[in-house]
DSSP file (Angstrom, degrees, kcal/mol; ACC not computed):
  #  RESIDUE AA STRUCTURE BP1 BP2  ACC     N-H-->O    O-->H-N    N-H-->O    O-->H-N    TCO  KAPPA ALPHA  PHI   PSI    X-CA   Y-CA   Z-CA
    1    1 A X              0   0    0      0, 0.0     2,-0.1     0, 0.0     0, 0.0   0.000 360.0 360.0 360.0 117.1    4.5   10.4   22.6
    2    2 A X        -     0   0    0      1,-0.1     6,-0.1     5,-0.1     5,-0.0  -0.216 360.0-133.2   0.5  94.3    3.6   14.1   22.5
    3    3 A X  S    S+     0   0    0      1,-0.1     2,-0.3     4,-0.1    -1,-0.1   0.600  82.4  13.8 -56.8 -33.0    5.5   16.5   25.1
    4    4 A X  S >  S-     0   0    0      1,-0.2     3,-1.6     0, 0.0     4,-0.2  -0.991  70.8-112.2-150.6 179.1    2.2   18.1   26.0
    5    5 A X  G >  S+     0   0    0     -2,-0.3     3,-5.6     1,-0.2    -1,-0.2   0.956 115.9  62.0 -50.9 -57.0   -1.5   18.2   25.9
    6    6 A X  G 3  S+     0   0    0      1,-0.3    -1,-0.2    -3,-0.1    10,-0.2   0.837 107.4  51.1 -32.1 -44.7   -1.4   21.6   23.4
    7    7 A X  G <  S+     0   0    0     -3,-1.6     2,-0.5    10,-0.1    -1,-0.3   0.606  89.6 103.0 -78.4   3.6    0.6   18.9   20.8
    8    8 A X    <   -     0   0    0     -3,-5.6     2,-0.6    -4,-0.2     8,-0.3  -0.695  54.9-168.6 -83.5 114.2   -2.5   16.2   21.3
    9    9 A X        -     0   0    0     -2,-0.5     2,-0.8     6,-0.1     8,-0.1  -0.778   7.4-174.0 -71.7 120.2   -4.9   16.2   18.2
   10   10 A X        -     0   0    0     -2,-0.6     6,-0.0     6,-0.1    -2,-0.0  -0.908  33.2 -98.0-113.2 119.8   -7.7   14.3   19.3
   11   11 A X  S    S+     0   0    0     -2,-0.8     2,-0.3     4,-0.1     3,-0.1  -0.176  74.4  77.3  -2.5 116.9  -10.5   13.5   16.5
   12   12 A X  S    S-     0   0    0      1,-0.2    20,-1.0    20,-0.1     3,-0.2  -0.764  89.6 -46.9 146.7 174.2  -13.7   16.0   16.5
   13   13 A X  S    S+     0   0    0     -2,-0.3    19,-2.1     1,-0.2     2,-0.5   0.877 117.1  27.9 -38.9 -81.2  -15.2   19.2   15.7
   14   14 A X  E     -A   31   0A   0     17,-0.3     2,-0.2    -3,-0.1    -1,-0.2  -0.901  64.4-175.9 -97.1 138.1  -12.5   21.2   17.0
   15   15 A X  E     -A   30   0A   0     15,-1.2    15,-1.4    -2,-0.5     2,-0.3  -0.749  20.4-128.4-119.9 147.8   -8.9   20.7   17.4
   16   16 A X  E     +A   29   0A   0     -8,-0.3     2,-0.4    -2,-0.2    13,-0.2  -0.755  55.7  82.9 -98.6 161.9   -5.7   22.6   18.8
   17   17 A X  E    S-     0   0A   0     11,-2.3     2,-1.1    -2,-0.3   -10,-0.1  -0.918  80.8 -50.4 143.6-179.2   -3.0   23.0   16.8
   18   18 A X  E     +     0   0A   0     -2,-0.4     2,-0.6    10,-0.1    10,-0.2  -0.799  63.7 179.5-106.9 106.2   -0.9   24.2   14.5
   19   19 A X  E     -A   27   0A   0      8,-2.3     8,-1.8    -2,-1.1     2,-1.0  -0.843  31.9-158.7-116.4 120.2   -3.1   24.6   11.1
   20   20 A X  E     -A   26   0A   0     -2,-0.6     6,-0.2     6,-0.2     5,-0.2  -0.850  27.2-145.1 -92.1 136.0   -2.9   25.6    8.0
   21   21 A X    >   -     0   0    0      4,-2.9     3,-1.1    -2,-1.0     9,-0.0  -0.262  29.1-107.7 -97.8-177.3   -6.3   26.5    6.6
   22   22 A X  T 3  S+     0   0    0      1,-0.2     3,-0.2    -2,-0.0    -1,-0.1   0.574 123.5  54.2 -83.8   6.4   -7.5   26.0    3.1
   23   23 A X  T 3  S-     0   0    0      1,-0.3     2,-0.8     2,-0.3    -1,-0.2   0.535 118.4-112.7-111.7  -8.1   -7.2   30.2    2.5
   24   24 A X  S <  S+     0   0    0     -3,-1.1    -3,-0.5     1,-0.5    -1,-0.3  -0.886  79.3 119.1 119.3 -87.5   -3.1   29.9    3.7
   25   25 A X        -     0   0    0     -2,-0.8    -4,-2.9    -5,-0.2    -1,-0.5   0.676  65.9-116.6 -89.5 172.7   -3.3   31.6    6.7
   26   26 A X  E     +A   20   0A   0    105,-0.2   105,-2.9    -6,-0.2     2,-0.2  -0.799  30.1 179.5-113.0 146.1   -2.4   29.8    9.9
   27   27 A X  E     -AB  19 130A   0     -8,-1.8    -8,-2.3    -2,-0.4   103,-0.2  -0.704  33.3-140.5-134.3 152.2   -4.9   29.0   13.2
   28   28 A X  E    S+     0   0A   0    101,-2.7   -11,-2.3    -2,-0.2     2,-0.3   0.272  93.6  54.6 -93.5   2.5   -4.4   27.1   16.6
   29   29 A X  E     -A   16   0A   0    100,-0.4     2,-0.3   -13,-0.2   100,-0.2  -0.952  65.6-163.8-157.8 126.6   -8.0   25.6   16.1
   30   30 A X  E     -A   15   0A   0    -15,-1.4   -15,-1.2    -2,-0.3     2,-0.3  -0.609  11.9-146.5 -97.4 139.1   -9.4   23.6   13.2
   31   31 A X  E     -A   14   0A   0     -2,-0.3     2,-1.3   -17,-0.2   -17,-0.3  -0.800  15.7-161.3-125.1  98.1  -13.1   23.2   12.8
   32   32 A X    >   -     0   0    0    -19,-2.1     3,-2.4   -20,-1.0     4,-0.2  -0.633  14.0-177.5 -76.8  85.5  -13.6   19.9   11.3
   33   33 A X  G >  S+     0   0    0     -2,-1.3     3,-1.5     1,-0.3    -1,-0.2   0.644  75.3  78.6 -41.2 -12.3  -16.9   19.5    9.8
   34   34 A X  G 3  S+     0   0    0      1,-0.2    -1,-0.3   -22,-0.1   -21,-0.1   0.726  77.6  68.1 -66.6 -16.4  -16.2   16.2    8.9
   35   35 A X  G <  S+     0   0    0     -3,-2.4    -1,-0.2   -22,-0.1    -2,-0.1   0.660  78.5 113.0 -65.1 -28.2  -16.9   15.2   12.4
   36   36 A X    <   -     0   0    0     -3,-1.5     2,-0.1    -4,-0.2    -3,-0.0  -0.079  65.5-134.7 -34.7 125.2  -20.6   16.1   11.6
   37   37 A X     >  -     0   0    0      1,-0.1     4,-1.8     0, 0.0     5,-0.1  -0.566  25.9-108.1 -97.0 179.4  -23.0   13.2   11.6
   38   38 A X  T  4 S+     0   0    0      1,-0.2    -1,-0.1     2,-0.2     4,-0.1   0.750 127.9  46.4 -72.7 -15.3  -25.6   12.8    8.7
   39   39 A X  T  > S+     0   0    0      1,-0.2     4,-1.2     2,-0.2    -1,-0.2   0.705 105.6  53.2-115.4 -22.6  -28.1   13.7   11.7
   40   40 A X  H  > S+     0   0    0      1,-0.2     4,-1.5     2,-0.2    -1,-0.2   0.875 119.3  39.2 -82.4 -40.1  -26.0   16.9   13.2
   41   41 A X  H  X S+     0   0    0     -4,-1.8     4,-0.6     1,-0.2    -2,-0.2   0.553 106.0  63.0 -87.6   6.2  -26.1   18.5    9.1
   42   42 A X  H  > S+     0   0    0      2,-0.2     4,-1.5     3,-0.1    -1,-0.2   0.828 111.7  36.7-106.0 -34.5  -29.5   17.3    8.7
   43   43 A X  H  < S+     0   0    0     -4,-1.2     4,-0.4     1,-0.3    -2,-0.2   0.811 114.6  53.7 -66.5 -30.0  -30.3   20.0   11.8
   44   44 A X  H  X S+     0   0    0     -4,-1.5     4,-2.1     2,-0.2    -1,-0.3   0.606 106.5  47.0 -64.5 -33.6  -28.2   22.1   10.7
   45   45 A X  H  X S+     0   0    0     -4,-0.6     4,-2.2     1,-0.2    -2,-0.2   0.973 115.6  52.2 -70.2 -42.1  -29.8   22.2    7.1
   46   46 A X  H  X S+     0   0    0     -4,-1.5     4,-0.6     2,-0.2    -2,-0.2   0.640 110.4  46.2 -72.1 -42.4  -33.2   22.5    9.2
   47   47 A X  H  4 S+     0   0    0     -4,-0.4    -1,-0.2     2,-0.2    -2,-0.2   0.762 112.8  51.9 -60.3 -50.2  -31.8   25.6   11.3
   48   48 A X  H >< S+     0   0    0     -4,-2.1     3,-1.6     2,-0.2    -2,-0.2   0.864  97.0  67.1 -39.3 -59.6  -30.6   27.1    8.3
   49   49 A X  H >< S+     0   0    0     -4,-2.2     3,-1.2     1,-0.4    -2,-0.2   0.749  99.1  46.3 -69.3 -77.6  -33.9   26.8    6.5
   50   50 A X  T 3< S+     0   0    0     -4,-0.6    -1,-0.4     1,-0.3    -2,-0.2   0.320 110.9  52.7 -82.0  -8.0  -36.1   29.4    8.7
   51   51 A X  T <  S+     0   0    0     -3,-1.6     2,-0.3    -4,-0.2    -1,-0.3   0.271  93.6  94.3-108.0   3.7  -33.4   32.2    8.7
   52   52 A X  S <  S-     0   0    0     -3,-1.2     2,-0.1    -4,-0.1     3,-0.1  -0.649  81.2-124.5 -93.3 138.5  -33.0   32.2    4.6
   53   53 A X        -     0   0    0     -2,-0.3    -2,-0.1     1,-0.1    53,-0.0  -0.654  61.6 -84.4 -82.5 165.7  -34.9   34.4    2.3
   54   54 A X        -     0   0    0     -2,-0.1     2,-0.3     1,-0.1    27,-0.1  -0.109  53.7-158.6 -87.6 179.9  -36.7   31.2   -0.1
   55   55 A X        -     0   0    0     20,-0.2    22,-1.9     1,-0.1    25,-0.4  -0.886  29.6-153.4-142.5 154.3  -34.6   29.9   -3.0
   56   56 A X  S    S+     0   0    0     26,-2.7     2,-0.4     1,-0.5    27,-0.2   0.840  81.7  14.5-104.5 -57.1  -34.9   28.0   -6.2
   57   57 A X  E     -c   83   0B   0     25,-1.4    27,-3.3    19,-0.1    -1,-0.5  -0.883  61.0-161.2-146.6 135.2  -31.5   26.3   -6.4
   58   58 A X  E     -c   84   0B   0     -2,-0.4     2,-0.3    25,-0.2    27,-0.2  -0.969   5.5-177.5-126.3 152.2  -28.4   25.5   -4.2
   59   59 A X  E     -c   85   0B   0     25,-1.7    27,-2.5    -2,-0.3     2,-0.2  -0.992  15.4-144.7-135.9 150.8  -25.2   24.6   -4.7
   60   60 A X  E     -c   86   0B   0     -2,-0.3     2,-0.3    25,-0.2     6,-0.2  -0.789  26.0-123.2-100.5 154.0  -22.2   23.7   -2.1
   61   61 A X     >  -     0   0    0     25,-0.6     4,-5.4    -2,-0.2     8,-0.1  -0.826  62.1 -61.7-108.6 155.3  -18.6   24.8   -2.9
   62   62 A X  T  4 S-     0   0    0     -2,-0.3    -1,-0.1     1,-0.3    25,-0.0  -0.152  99.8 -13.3 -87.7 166.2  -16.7   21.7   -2.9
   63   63 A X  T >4 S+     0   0    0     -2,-0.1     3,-0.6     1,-0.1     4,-0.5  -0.795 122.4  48.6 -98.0  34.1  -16.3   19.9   -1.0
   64   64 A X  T 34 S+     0   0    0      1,-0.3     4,-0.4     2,-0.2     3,-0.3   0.812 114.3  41.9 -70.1 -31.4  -17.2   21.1    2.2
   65   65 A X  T 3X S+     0   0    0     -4,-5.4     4,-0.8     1,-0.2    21,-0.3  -0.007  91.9  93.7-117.6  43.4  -20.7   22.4    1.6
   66   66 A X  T <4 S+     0   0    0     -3,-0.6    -1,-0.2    -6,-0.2    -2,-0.2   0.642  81.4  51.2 -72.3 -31.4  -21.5   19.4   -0.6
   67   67 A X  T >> S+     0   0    0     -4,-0.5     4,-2.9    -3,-0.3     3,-1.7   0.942 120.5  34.5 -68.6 -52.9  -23.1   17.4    2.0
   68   68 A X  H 3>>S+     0   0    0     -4,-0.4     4,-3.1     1,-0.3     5,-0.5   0.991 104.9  61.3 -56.6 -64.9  -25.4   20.3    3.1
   69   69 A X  H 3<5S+     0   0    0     -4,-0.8    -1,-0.3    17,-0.3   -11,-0.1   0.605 107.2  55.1 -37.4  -1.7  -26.1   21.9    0.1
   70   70 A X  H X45S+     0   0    0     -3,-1.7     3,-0.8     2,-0.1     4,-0.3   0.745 112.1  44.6 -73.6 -58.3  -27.6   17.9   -0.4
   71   71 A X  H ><5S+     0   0    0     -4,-2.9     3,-1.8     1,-0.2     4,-0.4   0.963 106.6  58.5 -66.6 -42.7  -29.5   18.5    2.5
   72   72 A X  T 3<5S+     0   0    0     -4,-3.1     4,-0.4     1,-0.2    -1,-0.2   0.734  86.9  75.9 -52.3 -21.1  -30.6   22.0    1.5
   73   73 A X  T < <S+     0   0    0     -3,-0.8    -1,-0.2    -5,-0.5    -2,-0.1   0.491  80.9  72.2 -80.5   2.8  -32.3   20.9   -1.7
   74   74 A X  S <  S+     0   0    0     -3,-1.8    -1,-0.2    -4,-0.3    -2,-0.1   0.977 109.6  34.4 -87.6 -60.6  -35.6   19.4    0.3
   75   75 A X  S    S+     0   0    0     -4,-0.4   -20,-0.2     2,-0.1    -2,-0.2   0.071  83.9 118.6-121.0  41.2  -36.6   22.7    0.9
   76   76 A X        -     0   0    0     -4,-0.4     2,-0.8   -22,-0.1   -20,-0.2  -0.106  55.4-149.6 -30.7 135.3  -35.3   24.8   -2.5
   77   77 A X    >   -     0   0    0    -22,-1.9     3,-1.4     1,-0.1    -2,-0.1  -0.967   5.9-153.8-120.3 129.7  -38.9   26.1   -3.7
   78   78 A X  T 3  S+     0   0    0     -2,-0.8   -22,-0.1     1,-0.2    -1,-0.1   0.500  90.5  67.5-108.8  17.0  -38.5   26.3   -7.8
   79   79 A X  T 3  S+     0   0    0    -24,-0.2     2,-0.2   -23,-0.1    -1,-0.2   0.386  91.8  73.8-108.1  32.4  -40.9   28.7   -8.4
   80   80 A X  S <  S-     0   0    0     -3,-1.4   -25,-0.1   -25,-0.4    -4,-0.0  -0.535  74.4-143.8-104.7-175.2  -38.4   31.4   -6.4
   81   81 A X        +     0   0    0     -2,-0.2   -24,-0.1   -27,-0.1   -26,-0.1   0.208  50.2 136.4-122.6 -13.1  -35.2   32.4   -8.4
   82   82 A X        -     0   0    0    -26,-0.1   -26,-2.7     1,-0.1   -25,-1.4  -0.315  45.7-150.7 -56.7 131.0  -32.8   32.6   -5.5
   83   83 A X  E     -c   57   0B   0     21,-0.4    23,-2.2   -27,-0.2     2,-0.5  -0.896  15.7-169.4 -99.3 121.1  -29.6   31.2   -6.0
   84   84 A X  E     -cd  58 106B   0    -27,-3.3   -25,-1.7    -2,-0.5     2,-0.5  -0.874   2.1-173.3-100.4 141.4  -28.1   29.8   -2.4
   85   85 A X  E     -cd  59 107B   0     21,-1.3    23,-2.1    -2,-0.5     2,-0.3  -0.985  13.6-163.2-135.7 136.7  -24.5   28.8   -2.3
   86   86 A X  E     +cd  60 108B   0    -27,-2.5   -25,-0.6    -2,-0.5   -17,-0.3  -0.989  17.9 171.4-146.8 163.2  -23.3   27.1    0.8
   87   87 A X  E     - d   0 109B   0     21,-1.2    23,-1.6    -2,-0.3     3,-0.2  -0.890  31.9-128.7-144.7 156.3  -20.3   26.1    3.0
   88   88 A X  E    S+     0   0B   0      1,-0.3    23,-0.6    -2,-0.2   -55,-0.1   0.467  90.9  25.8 -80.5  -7.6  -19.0   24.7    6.2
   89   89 A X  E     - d   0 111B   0     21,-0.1    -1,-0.3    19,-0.1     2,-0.2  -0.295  53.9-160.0 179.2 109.8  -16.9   27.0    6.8
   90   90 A X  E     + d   0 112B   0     21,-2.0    23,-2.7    -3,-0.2    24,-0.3  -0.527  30.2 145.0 -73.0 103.4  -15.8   30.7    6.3
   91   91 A X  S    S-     0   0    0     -2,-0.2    22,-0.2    21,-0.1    -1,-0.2   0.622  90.4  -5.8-109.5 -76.5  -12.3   31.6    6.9
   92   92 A X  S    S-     0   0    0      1,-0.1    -2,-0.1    20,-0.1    20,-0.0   0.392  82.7-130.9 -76.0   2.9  -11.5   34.3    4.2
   93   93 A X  S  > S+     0   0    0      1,-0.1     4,-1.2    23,-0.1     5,-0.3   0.559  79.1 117.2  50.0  12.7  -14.8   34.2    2.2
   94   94 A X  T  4  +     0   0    0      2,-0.2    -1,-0.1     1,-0.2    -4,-0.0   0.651  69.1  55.1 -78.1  -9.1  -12.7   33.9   -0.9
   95   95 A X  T  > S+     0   0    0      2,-0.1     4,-0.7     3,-0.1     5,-0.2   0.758 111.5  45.2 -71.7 -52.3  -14.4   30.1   -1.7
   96   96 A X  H >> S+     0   0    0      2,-0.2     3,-2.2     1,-0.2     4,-2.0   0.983 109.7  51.8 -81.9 -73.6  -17.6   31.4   -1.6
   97   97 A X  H 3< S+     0   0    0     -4,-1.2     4,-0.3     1,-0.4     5,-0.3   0.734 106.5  52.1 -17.2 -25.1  -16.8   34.3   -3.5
   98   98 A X  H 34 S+     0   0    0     -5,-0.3    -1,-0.4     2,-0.2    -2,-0.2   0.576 114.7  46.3-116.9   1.8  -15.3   32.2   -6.4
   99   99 A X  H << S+     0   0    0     -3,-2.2    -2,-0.2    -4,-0.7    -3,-0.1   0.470 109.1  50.3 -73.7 -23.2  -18.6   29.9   -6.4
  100  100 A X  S >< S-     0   0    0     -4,-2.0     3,-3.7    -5,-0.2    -3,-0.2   0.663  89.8-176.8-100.5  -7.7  -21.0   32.8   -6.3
  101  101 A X  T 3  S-     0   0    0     -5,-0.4     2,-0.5    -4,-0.3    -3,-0.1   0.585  73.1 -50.5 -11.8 112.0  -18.7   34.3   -9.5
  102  102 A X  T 3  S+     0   0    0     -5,-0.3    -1,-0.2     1,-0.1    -2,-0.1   0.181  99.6 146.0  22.0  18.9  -20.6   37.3   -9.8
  103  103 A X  S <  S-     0   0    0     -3,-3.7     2,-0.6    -2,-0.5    -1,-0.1   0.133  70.4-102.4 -69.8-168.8  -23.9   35.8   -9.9
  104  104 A X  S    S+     0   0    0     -3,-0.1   -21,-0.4     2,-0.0     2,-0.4  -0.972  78.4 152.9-108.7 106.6  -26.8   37.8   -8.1
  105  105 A X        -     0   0    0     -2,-0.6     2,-0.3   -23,-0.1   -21,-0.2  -0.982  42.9-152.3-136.9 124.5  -26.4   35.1   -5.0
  106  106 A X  E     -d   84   0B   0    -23,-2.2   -21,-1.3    -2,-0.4     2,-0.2  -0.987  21.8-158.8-127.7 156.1  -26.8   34.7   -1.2
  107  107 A X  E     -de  85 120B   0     12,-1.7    14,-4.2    -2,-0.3     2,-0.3  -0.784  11.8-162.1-135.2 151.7  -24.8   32.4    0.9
  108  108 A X  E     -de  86 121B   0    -23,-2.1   -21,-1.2    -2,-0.2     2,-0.3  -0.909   4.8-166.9-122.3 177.2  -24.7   30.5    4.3
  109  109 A X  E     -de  87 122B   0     12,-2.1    14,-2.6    -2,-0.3    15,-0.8  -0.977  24.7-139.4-142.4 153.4  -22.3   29.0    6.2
  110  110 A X  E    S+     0   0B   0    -23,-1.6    14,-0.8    -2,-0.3     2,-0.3   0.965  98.3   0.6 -53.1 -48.1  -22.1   26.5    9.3
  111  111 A X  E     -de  89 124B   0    -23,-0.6   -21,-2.0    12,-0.2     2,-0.3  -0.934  63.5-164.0-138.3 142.9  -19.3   28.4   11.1
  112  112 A X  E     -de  90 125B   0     12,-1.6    14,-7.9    -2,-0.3   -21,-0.1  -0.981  11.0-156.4-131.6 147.0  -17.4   32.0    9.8
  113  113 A X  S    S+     0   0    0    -23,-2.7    15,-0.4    -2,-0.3     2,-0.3   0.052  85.7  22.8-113.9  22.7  -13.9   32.5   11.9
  114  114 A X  S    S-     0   0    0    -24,-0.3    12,-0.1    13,-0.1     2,-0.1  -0.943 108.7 -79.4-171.6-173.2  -14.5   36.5   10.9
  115  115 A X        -     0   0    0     -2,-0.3     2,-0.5    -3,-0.1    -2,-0.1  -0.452  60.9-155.6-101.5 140.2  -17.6   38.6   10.0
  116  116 A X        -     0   0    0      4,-0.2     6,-0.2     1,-0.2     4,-0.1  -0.973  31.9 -42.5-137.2 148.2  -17.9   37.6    6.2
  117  117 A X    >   -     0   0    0     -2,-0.5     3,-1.3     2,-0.1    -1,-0.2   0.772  55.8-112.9 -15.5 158.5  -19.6   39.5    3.1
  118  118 A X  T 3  S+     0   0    0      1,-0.3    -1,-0.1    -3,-0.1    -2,-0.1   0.812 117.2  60.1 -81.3 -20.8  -22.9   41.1    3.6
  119  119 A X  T 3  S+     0   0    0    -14,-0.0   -12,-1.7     2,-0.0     2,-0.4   0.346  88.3  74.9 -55.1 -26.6  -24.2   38.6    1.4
  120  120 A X  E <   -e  107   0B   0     -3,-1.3     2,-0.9   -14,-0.2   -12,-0.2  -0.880  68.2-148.7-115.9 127.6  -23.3   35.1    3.4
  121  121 A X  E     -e  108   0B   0    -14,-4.2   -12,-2.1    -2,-0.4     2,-0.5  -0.812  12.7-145.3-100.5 115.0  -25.5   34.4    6.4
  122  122 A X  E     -e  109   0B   0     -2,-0.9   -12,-0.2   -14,-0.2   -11,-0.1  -0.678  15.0-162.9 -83.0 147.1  -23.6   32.5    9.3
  123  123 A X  E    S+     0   0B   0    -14,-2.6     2,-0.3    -2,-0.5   -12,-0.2   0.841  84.3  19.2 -98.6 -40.5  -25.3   29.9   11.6
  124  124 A X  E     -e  111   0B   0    -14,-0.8   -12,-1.6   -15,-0.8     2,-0.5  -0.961  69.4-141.3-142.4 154.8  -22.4   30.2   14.0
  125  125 A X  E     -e  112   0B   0     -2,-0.3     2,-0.6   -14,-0.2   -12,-0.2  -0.934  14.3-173.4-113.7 113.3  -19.6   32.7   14.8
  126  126 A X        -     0   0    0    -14,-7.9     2,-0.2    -2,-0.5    -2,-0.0  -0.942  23.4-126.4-110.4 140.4  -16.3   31.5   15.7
  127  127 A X        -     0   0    0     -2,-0.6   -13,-0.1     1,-0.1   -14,-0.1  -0.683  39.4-105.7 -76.5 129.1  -13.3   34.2   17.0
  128  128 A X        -     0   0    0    -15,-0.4     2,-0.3    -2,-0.2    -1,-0.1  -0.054  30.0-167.2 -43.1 133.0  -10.2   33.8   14.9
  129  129 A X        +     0   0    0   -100,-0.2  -101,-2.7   -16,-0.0  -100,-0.4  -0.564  24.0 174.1-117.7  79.1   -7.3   32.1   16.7
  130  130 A X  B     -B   27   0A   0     -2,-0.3  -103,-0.3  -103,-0.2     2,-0.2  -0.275  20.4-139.1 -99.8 164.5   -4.4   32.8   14.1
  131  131 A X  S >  S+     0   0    0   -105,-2.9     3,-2.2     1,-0.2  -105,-0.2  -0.596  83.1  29.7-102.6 170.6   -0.8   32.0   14.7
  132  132 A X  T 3  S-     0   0    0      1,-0.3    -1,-0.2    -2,-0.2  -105,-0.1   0.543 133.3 -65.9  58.2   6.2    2.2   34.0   13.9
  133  133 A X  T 3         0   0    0     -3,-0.2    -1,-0.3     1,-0.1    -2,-0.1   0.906 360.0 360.0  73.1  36.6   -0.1   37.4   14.5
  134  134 A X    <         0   0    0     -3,-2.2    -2,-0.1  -108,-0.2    -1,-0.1   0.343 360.0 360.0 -69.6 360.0   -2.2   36.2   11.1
């Protein structure tokens, strides 16, 4: 059994803990999209939608913004030229950055855990909780 509450990881959106994130550095709070129902991205895709300049084509960087970027392709217009790339979640914007490889690109994301590229629009803002003074 745990020694305290801090060590309990409990299922959901967000967790405390000791994380490594997918860019290295290390956090005390995880944001697991995976916790997302089909009905919670489908609102989210739908939220997105009205704050986007219009688009021809999306793609999701794998594989976190592969479920949206699903959801995002009902309202892709294909006589625009806009490329969207999106993701669930922005720690270092270096994912998104290595999808958009140097295309002419704009990006969203569900959650950014720091103010990210003038180019990627976030839906939500989370403040960093880093370990070790990360």
């Amino acid at each position: 059994m745990p020694d305290s509450a801090e060590s309990i990881r409990v299922p959901g959106l967000f967790q405390r803990g000791d994380f490594t994130l997918h860019s290295g550095e290390k956090s005390g709070i995880k944001i697991d999209c995976d916790a997302l129902t089909d009905a919670d991205l489908d609102t989210i895709a739908w939220m997105l939608r009205d704050r986007l300049p219009l688009f021809g084509r999306v793609e999701g960087v794998p594989t976190g913004g592969l479920k949206l970027a699903a959801l995002m392709e009902r309202y892709a217009r294909p006589a625009q030229s806009g490329l969207l790339i999106v993701d669930d979640v922005l720690t270092s914007g270096g994912s998104m950055e290595e999808q958009r490889a140097g295309r002419d690109a704009f990006g969203a994301v569900i959650f950014a855990r720091r103010k990210p590229p003038s180019w990627v629009m976030p839906l939500f803002m989370v403040a960093p909780l880093l370990i070790d003074g990360g």
